[in-house]
C-alpha positions as CSV (number, residue, x, y, z in Angstrom):
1,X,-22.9,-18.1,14.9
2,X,-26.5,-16.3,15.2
3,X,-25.7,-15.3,12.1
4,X,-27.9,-15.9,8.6
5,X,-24.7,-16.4,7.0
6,X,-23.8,-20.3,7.3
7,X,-21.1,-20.9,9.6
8,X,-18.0,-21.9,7.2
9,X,-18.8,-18.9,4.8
10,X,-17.2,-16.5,7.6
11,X,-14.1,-15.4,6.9
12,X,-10.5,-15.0,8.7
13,X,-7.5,-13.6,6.8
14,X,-9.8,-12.5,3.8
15,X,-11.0,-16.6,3.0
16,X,-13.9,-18.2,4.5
17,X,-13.3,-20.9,7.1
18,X,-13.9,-23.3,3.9
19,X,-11.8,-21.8,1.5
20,X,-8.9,-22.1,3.7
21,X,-10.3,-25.6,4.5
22,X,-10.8,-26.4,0.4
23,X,-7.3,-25.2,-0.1
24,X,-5.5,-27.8,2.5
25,X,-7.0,-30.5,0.9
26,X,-7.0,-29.7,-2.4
27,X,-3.2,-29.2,-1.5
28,X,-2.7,-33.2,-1.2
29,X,-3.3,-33.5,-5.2
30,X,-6.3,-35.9,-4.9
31,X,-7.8,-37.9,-7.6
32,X,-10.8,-36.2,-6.5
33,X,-12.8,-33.9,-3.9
34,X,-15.8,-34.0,-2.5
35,X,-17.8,-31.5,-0.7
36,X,-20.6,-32.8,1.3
37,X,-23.6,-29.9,1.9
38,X,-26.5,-29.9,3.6
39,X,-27.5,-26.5,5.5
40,X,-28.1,-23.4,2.9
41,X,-27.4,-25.9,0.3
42,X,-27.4,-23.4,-2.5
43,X,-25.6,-20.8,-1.2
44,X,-22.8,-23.0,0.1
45,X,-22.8,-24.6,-3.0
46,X,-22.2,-21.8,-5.0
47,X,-19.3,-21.0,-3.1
48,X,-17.7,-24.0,-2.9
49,X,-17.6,-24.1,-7.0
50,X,-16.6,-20.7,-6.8
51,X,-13.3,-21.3,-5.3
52,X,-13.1,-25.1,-6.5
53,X,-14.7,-25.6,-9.4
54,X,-13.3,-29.5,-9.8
55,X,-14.9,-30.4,-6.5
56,X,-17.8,-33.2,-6.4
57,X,-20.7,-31.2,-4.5
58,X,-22.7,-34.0,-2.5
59,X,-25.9,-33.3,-0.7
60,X,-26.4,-35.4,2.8
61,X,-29.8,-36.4,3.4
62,X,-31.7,-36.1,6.8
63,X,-29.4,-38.8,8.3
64,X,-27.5,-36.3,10.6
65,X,-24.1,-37.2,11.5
66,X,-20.5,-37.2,10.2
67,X,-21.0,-40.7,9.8
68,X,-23.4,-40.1,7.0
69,X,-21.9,-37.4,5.8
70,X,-19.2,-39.7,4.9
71,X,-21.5,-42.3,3.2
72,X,-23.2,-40.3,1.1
73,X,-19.8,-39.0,-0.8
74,X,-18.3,-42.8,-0.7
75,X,-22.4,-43.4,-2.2
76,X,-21.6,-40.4,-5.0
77,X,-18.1,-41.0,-5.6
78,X,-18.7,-44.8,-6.0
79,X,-21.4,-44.0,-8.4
80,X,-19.7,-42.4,-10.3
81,X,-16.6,-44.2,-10.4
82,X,-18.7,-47.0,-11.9
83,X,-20.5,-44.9,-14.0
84,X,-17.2,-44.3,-15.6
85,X,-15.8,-47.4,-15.6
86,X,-13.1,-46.7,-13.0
87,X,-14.7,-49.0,-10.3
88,X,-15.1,-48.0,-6.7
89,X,-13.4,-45.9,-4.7
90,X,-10.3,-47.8,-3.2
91,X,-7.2,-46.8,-1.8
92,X,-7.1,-43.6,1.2
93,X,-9.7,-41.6,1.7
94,X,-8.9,-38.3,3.9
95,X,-11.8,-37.0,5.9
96,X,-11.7,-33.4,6.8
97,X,-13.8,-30.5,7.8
98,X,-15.2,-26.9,6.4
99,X,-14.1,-25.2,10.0
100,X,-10.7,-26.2,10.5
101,X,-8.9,-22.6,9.0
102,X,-5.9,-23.3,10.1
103,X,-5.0,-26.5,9.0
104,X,-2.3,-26.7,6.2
105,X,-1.6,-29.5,3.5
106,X,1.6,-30.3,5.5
107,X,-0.2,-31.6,8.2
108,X,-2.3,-33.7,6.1
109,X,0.5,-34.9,4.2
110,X,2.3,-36.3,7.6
111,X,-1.2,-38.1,8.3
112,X,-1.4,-39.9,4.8
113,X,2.2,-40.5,5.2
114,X,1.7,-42.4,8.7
115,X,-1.4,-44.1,7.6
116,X,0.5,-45.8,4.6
117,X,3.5,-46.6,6.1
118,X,1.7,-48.6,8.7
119,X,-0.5,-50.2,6.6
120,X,-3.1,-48.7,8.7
121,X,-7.2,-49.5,8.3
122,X,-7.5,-46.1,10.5
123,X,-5.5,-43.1,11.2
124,X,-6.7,-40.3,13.2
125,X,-5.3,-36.6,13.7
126,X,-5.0,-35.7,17.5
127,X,-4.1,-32.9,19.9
128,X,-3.6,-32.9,23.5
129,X,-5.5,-29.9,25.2
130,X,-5.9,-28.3,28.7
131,X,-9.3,-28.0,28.3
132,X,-10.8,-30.9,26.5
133,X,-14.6,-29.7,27.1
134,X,-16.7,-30.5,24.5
135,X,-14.1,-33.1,22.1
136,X,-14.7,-36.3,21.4
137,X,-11.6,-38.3,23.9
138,X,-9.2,-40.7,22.2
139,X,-9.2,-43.8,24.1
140,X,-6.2,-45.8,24.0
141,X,-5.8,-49.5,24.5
142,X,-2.9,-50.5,26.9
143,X,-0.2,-50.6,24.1
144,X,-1.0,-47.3,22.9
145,X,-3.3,-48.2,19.7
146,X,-6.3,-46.1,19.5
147,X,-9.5,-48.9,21.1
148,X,-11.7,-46.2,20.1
149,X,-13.3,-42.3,20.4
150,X,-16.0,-41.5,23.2
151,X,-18.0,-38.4,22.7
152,X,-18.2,-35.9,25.2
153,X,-21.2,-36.4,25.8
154,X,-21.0,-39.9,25.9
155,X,-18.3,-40.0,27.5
156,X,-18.1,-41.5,31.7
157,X,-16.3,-39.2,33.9
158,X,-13.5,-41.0,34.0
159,X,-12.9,-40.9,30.5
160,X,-13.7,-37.0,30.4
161,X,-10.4,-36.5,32.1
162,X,-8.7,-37.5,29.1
163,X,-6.9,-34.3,27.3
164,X,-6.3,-35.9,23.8
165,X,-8.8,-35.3,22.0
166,X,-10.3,-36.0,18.3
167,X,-9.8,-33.6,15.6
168,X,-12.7,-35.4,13.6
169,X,-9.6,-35.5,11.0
170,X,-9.4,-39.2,9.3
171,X,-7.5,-41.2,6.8
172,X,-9.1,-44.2,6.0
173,X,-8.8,-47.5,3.9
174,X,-11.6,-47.3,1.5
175,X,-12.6,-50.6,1.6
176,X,-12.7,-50.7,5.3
177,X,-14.8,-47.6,5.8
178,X,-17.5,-48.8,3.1
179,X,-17.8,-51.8,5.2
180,X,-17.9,-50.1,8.5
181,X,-20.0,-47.6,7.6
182,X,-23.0,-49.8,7.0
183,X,-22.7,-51.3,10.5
184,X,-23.3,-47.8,12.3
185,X,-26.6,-47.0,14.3
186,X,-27.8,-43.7,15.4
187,X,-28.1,-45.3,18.7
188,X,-26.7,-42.8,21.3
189,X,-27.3,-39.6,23.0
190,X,-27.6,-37.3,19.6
191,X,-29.2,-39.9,17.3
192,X,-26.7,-39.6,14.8
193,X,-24.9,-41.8,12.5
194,X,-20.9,-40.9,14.4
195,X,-17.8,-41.6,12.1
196,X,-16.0,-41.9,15.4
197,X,-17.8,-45.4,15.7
198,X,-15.7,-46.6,12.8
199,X,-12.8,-47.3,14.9
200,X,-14.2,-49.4,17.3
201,X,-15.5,-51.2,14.3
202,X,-11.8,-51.7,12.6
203,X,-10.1,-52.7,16.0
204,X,-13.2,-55.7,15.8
205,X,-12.5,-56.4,12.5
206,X,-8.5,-57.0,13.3
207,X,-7.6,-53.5,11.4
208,X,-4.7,-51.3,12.7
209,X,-6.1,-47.9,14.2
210,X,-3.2,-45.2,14.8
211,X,-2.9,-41.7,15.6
212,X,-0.8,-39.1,14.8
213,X,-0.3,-36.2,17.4
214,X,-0.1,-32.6,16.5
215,X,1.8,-30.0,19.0
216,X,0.1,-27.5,16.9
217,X,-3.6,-27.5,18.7
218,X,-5.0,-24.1,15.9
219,X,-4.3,-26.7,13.4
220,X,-7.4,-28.2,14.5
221,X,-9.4,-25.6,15.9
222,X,-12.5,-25.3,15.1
223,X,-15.1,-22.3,15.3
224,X,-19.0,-22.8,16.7
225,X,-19.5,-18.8,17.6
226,X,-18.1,-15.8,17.0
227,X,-15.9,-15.8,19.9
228,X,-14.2,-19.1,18.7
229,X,-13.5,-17.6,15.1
230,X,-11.9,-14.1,16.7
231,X,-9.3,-15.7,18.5
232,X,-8.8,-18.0,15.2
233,X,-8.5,-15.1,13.1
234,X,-6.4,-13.4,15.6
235,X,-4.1,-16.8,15.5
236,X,-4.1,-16.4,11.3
237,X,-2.9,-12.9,11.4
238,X,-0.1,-13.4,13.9
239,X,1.1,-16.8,11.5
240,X,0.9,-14.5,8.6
241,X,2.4,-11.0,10.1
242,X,5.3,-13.4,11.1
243,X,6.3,-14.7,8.1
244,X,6.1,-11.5,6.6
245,X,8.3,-10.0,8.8
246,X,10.7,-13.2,7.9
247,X,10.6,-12.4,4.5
248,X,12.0,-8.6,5.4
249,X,9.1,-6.5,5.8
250,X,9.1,-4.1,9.2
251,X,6.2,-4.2,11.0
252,X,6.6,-1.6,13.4
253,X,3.5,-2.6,15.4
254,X,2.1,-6.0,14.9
255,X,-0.8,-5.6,17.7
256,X,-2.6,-3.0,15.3
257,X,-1.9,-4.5,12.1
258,X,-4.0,-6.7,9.8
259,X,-2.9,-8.5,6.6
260,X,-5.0,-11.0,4.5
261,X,-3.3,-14.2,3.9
262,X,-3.8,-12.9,0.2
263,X,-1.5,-10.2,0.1
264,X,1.9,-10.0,-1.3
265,X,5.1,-7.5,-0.6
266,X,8.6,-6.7,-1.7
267,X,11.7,-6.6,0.6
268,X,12.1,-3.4,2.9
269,X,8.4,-2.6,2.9
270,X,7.5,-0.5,6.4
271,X,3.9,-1.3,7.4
272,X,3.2,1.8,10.3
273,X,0.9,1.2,13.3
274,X,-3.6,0.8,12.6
275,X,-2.7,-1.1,8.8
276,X,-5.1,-3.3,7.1
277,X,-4.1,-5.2,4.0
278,X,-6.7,-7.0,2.2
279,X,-8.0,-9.1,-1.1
280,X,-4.9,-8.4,-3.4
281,X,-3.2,-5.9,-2.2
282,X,0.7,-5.9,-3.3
283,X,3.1,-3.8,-1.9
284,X,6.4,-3.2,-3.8
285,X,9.9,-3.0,-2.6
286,X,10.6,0.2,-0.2
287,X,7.1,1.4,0.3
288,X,5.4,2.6,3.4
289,X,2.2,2.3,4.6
290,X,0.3,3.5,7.1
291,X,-0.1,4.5,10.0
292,X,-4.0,4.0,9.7
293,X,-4.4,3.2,6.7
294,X,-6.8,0.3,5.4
295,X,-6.2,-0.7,1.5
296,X,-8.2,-3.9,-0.7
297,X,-7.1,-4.9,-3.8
298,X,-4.8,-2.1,-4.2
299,X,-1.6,-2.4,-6.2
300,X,1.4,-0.1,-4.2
301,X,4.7,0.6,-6.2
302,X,8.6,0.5,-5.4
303,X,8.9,3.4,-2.9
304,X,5.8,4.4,-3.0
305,X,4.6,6.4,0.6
306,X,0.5,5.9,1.6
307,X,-0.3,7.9,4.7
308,X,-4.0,7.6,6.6
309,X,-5.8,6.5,3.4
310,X,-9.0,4.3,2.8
311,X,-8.4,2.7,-0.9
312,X,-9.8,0.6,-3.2
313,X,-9.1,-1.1,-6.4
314,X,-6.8,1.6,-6.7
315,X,-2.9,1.7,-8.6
316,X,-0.6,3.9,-6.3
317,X,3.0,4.0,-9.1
318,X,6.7,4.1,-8.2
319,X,7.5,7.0,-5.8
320,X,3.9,8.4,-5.9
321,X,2.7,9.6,-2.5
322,X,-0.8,9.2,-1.3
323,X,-2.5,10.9,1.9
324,X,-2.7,12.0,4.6
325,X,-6.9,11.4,4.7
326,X,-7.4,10.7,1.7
327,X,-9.8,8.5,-0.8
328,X,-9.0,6.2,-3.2
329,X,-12.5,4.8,-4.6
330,X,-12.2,2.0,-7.6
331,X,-10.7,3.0,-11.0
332,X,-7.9,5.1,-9.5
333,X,-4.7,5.0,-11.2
334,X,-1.9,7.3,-10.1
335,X,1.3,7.4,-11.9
336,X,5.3,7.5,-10.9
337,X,6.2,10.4,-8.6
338,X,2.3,11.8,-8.6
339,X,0.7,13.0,-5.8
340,X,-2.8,12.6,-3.9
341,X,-2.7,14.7,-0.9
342,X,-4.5,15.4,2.4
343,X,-8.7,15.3,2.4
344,X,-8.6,14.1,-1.5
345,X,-11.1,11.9,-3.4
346,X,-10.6,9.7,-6.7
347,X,-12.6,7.8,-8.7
348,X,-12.3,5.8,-12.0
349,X,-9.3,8.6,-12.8
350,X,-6.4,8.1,-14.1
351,X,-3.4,10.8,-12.9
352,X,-0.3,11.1,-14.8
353,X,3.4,10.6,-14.0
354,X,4.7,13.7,-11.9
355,X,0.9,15.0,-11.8
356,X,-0.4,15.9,-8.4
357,X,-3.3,16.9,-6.7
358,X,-2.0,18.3,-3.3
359,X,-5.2,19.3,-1.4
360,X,-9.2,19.5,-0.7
361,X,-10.5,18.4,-4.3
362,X,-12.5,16.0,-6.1
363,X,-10.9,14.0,-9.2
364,X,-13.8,11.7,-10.1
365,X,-14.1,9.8,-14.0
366,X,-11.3,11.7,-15.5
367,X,-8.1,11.5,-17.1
368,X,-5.3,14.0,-16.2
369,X,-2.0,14.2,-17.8
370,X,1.8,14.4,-17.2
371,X,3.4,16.8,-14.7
372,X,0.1,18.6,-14.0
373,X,-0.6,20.6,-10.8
374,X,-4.5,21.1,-9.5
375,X,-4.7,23.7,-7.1
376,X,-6.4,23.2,-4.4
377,X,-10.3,22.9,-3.8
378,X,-10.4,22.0,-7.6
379,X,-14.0,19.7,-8.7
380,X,-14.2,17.7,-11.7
381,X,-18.6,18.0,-11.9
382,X,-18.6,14.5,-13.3
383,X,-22.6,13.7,-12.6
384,X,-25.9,15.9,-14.6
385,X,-28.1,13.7,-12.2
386,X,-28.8,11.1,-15.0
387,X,-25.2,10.6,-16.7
388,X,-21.4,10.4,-15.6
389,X,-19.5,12.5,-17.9
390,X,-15.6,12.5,-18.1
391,X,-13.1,15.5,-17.9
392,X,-9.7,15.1,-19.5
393,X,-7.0,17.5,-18.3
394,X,-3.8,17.5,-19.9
395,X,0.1,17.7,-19.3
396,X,1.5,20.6,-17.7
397,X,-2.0,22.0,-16.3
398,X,-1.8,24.6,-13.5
399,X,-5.4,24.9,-12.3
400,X,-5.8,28.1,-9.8
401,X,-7.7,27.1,-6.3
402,X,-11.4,25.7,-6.3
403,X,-11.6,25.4,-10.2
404,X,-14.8,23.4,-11.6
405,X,-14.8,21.2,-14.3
406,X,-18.3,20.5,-15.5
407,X,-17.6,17.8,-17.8
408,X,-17.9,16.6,-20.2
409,X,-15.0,19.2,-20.9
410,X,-11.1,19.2,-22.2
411,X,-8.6,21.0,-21.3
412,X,-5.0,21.0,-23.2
413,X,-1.9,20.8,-22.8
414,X,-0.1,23.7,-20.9
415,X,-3.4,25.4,-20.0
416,X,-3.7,27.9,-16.5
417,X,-7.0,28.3,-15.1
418,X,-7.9,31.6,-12.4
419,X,-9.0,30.8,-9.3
420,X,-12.6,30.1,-8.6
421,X,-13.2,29.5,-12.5
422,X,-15.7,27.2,-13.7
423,X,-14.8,25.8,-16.6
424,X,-17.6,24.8,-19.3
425,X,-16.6,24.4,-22.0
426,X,-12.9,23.0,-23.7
427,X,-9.6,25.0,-23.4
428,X,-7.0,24.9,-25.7
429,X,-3.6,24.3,-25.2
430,X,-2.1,26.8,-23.7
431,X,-4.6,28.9,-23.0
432,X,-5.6,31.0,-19.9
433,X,-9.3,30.1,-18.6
434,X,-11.1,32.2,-16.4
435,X,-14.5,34.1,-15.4
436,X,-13.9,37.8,-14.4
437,X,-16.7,39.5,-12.4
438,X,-16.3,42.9,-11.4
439,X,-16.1,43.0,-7.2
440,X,-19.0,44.9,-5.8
441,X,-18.5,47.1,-2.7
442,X,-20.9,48.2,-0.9
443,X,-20.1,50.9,1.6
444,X,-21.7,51.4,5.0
445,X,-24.0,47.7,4.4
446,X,-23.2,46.5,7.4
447,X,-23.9,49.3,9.5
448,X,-27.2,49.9,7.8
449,X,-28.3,45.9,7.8
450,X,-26.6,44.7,11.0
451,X,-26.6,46.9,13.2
452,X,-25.9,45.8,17.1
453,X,-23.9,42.8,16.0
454,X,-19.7,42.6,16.8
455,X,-19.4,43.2,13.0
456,X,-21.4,46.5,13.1
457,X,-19.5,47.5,16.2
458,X,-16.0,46.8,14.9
459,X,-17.1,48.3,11.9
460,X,-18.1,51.4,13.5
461,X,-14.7,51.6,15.4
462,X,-12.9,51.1,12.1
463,X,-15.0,54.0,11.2
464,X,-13.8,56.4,13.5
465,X,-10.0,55.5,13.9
466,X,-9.7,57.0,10.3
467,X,-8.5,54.9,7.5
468,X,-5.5,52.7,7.2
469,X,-2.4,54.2,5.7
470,X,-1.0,51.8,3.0
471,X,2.2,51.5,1.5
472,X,2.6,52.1,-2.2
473,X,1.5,49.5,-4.5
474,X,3.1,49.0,-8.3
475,X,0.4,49.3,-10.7
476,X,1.7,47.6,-13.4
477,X,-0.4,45.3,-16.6
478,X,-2.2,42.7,-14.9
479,X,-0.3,39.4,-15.0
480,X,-0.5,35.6,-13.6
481,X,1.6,35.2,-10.9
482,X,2.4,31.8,-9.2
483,X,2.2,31.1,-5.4
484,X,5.3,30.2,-3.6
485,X,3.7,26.9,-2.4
486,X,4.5,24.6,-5.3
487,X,1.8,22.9,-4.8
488,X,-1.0,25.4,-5.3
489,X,0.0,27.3,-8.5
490,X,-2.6,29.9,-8.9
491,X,-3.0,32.8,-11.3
492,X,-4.3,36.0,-10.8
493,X,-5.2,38.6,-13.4
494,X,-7.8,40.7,-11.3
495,X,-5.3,42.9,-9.5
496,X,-2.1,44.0,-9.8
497,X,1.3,42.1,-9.7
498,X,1.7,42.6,-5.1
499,X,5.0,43.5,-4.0
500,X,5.1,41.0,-0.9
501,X,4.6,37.2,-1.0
502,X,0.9,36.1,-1.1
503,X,-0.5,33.5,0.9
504,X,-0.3,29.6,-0.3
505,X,-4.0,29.6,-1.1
506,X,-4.4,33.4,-2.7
């Protein structure tokens, strides 16, 4: 892989190669697994237990070869079997792989099944290929037994034109492998010890060596570079993108869309075109997603729209609407019907039912309550470059545009806030915070301090045409007055009530 990760700790579909692997064999219900390691012991180790913490770890020594791979687990397991009093290992023993993904427990089921019902001392798993390059051939005597595997390598050229090929996938009588296992030699072209040799070894002995065939070649895919585990992971996707889509989810684009095997939906979810799904991500019943849109570990609810958004870790509730370009960093909880809108970012906040927070602000370790609405541009100051602090905004808060909350601060129930207020210390409920500086203007500055720029120019012509005739403006008591855009609610007490519609942000 020319990678310093070991091979089978990649991943496809969100699971490494041996986590899928772990998970079709542990799938069978076996009186026990066993893990043989040998490169990056530890760290595969580690791993393994991780995701299976019943299975036997067993180290191979510098014997290389699958055929002492194999012996050193029968070695363990018998150890311990006698250890315990159980006696050796008897019965079937299944021989798998760490970097065969796509291989499922009903597979492996149909090849115990075979190998039992024959009464068989061998039974190997088989695919026919176009390409055979590089697979060990199965050889077949003239009444279609298996006489034996060649490896490629090993292999004449007459038996490289063979297309069925090994998957390295065994069941095996226990008794007959033990025995076999001590008559193998590392004499051939890789010096190793081959658990292909143990079939030649059971036809000798009189055994019954059998194959079953699989149609379904990914099944035993396995991945020795990059390249290999793309098209693999491209194979996973499609497998699990169809039988989402059977289960009533619209995909609208499946080229462009990614979903772990991991992930779990409702009925009539739309997934829109560029959508990854990862980790635990669930989806509920009637949401959309996307388009481009990547979310891991994120919990969507019923109905719920998400619209070009990177998230995290993150609750989206019931009818809530997320995005567009928006942010949703770990700890984000956003209740039914709320809102996160475009260039937004969250973290470890929790945003009430109803609540929103339509446009360009920062909601970062706070708490905001029911039916809230913070304008736009609003910053929750959560950091004093040594400690987070946390802000706690209650229910129905209208916070004018580009507010600061340098926390720790609270601000009550049914509070307003002017625009461009920085708010340092706690409100009460129903209060109107704000900071009121007197406008300075200076006449004549630019003229004076800028003189041969466009500004000075236009100035100068402004200056000569005489100045603009206004119409007549009510000079009432200074009160708030809301936006028409519903979503920017901002008061304004340092002018006079206008008498025509101000703009969304004013």
């Amino acid at each position: 892989m020319k990678s310093e990760k070991p091979k089978i700790l990649h991943t496809i579909g969100g699971i490494s190669m041996v986590g899928h692997s772990l998970a079709a064999a542990r799938g069978l219900e076996p009186q026990v697994l066993a893990a043989v390691v040998r490169h990056e012991r530890e760290r595969v180790a580690a791993h393994i237990a991780e995701l299976d913490p019943q299975a036997v770890i067993v180290d191979q020594d510098e014997v290389p070869g699958t055929g002492r791979a194999v012996e050193a687990a029968l070695e363990a397991l018998d150890a311990d079997g006698e250890r315990a009093g159980a006696g050796r290992v008897d019965g079937t023993v299944v021989v798998t792989y760490g970097d065969v993904p796509l291989l499922t427990t009903d597979l492996l089921r149909e090849l115990v099944a075979e190998h039992t019902a024959g009464g068989n001392a061998v039974t190997v798993l088989t695919a026919v290929l176009e390409d055979a390059s590089g697979y060990g051939r199965i050889v077949r005597a003239a009444d279609g037994s298996v006489r034996g595997i060649v490896e490629h390598k090993d292999a004449t050229e007459e038996q490289r034109a063979i297309r069925e090929i090994n998957s390295g996938i065994y069941a095996f009588d226990a008794a007959v492998l033990r025995d076999a296992l001590k008559q193998i030699t590392t004499d051939n072209a890789q010096g190793e010890k081959y658990l292909t040799d143990v079939l030649a070894i059971a036809n000798d002995g009189g055994g019954r060596v059998a194959a079953v065939a699989t149609a379904d070649r990914w099944q035993v895919e396995g991945a020795n570079d990059r390249v290999q585990l793309a098209a693999l992971g491209a194979e996973h996707n499609r497998r699990i993108l169809d039988a989402v889509m059977r289960a009533g989810v619209t995909i609208v684009d499946p080229a462009t869309t990614w979903i772990d095997s991991t992930v779990s939906f409702g009925t009539d979810v739309t997934i829109l075109p560029g959508t990854q799904l990862h980790g635990a991500t669930q989806v509920g019943t009637g949401a959309v997603v996307g388009p481009d849109t990547t979310l891991t570990d994120v919990v969507v609810g019923e109905g719920a729209s998400v619209v070009r958004t990177h998230g995290s870790e993150s609750v989206i509730g019931p009818g809530a609407t997320v995005g567009p370009f928006t942010y949703l960093r770990p700890g984000t909880v956003l209740g039914d019907r709320g809102k996160i809108g475009a260039f937004v970012e969250t973290k470890n906040a929790t945003i009430g039912n109803g609540s929103k927070v339509p446009h360009l602000s920062y909601v970062g370790d706070a708490e905001v309550g029911e039916d809230s609405n913070i304008g736009c541009g609003n910053i929750t100051a959560n950091y004093d470059g040594v400690n987070k602090h946390r802000t706690v905004i209650g229910s129905n808060v209208r916070t004018g545009s580009n507010t600061v909350f340098v926390a720790p601060v609270t601000v009550g129930d049914g509070v307003y806030s002017g625009a461009g207020t920085v708010i340092r210390k706690d409100v009460p409920a129903g209060a109107l915070a704000l900071n009121i500086a007197p406008q300075r203007n200076i006449d004549g500055w630019v003229l004076a301090n800028r003189a041969g720029t466009a500004a000075a120019r236009a100035a100068a012509a402004a200056s000569l045409a005489g100045p603009v005739e206004r119409g007549p403006v009510e000079t009432g008591p200074a009160t708030p007055v809301e936006s028409p855009d519903p979503d920017v609610e901002t008061p304004q007490t340092s002018r006079p009530t206008p008498t025509t519609e101000e703009s969304d942000h004013s």
